[in-house]
C-alpha positions in Angstrom: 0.0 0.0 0.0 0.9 3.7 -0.7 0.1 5.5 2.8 0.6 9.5 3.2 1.4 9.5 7.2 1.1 13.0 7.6 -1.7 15.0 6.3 -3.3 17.9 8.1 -7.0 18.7 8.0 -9.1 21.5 8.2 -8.9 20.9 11.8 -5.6 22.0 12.4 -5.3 25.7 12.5 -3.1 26.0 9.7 -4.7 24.4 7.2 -8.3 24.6 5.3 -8.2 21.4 3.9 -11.8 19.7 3.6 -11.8 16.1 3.9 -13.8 15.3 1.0 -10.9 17.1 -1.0 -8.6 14.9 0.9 -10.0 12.3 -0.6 -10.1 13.1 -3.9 -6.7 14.4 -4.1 -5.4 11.3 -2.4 -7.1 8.4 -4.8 -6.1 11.0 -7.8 -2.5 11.0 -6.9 -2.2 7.2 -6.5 -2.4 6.9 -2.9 -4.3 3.8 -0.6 -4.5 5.4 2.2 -4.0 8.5 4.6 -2.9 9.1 8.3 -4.9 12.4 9.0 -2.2 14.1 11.9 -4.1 17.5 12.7 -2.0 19.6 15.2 -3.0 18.3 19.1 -6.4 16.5 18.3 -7.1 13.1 17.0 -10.8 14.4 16.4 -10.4 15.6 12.7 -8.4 12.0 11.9 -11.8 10.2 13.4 -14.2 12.6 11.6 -12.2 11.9 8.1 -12.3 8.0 8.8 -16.4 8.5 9.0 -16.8 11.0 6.0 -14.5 8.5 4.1 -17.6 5.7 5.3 -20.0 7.7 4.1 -18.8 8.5 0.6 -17.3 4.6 0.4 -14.2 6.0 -0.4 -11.4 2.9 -0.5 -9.4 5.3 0.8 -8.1 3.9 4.4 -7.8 6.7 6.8 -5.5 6.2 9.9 -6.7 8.6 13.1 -3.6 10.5 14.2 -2.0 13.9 15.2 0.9 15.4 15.6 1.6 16.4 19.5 3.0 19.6 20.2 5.7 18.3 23.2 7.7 20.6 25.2 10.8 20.0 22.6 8.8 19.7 19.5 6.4 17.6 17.3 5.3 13.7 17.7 3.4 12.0 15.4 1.4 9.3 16.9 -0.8 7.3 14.8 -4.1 4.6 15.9 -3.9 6.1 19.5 -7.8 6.1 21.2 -7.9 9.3 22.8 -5.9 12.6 21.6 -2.6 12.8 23.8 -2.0 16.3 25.5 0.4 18.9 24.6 2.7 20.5 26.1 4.1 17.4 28.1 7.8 16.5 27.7 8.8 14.6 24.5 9.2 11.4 26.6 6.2 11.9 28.5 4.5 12.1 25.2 5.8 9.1 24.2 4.6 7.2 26.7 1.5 8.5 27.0 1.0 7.7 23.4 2.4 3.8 23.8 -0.8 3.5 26.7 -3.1 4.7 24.9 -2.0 2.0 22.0 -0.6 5.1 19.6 2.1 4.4 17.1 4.7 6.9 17.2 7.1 8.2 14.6 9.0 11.6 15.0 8.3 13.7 12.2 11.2 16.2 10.8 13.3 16.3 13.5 16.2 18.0 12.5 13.5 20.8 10.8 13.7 23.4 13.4 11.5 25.9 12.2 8.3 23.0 11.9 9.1 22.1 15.5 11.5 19.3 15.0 12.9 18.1 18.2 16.7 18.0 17.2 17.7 14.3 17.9 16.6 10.7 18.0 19.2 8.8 20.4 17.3 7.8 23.6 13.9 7.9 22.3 11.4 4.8 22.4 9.6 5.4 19.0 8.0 3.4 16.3 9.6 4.7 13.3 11.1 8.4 12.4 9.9 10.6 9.2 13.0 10.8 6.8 11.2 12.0 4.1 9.1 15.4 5.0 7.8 17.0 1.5 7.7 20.2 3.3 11.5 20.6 3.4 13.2 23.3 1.3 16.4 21.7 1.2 17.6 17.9 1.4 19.3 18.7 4.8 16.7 18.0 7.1 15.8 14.8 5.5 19.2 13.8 4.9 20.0 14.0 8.1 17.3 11.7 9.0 17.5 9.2 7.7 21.5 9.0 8.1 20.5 9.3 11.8 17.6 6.5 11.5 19.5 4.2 10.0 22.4 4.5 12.5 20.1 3.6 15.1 18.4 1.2 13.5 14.8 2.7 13.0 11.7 1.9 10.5 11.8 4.9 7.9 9.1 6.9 6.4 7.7 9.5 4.5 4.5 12.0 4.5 3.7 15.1 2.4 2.8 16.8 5.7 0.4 18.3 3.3 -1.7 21.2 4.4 -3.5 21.8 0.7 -5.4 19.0 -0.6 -3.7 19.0 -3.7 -0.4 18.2 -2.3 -1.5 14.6 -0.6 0.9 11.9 -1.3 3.8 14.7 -2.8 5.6 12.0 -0.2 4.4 8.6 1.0 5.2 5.1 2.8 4.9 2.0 0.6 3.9 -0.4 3.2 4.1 -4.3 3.2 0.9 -5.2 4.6 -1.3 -8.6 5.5 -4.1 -7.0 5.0 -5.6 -3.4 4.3 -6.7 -2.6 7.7 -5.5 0.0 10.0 -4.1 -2.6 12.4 -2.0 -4.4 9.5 -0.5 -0.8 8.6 0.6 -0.2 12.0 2.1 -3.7 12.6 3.6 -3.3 9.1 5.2 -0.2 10.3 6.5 -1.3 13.6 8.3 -4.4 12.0 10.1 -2.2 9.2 8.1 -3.3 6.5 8.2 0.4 5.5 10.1 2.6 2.3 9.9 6.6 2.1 9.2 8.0 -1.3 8.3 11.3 -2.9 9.3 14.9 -4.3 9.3 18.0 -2.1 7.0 20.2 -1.9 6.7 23.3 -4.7 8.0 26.3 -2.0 5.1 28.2 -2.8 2.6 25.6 -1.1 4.7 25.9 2.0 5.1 30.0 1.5 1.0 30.4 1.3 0.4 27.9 4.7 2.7 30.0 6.4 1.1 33.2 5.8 -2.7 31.5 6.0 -1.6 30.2 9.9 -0.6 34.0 9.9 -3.7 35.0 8.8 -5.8 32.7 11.1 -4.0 33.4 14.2 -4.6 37.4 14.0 -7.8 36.9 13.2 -8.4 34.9 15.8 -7.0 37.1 18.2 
């Protein structure tokens, strides 16, 4: 299966993406599935799973988020509840592993999306080497040298935040079966391979200055 595991929703601040667009983008650019990874709520990845019901979509849509901790961004993936921010990276970790989450640090050595800055030390699932969002090969690169020094399942997600740029990167996954549960075990055990193109800089220009946009608006 081709998996995007890290797509943001229109329930994440940042981002107006509508699921049913989601959707469409995701089947038209060859995908099989999507981990929906809104920013410090697992609501938007449960919502998506039941609009993708409703429209029979063969889509497979994963519930996740991606955890604001103390030293950066988590991804954690099939957890039952949405873990708390604002809790120390290995606080978060564990808290997702109770709850039955999947965890895989996304961008780490990204620093201005909230990448924590290291790997060594940390109980996780897998680590995201391949980030479309990156304006340079560094922060990949680095990655996945890093990943496979320790030994760590690799992947990739678009980290999309327009519809249109779903599955720019993906996971090719070796699964039993097309099941969220298959997915995750297929991850766990390495059955995993990162693939993409970075994102076109203007994408990630015009989400900056929409999160801009919303927060003052907001305020």
């Amino acid at each position: 299966m081709l998996i995007d595991l890290h797509v943001h929703s229109c329930f994440s601040k940042d981002s107006d993406s509508q699921f049913d667009s989601i959707l469409e983008w995701a089947k038209k650019n060859g995908l099989d599935g999507v981990a929906i990874c809104d920013h410090d709520s697992v609501e938007g990845g449960f919502a998506c799973a039941r609009r993708a019901a409703e429209i029979a979509s063969d889509i497979l849509v994963i519930p996740g988020q991606e955890v604001s901790s103390t030293e950066g961004h988590v991804l954690v993936l099939g957890a039952s509840e949405s873990v708390p921010a604002s809790m120390s990276v290995l606080s978060t970790i564990e808290y997702a592993h109770d709850l039955g989450g999947l965890v895989i640090i996304p961008h780490p050595y990204k620093k201005t999306s909230h990448g924590i800055g290291y790997l060594k030390g940390l109980d996780v699932d897998a680590v995201e080497v391949f980030n479309s969002r990156c304006l340079t090969p560094y922060a990949n690169t680095r990655a996945k040298i890093v990943a496979e020094r320790l030994g760590l399942p690799q992947v990739g997600g678009s980290d999309a935040h327009e519809p249109c740029m779903v599955g720019r990167s993906y996971t090719g996954i070796d699964v039993e079966d097309e099941s969220v549960d298959s997915v995750l075990s297929a991850i766990k055990a390495g059955r995993v391979k990162p693939g993409g193109k970075l994102t076109p800089p203007k994408y990630v220009v015009g989400q900056m200055f929409r999160g801009i946009r919303k927060k003052v608006n907001s305020d």
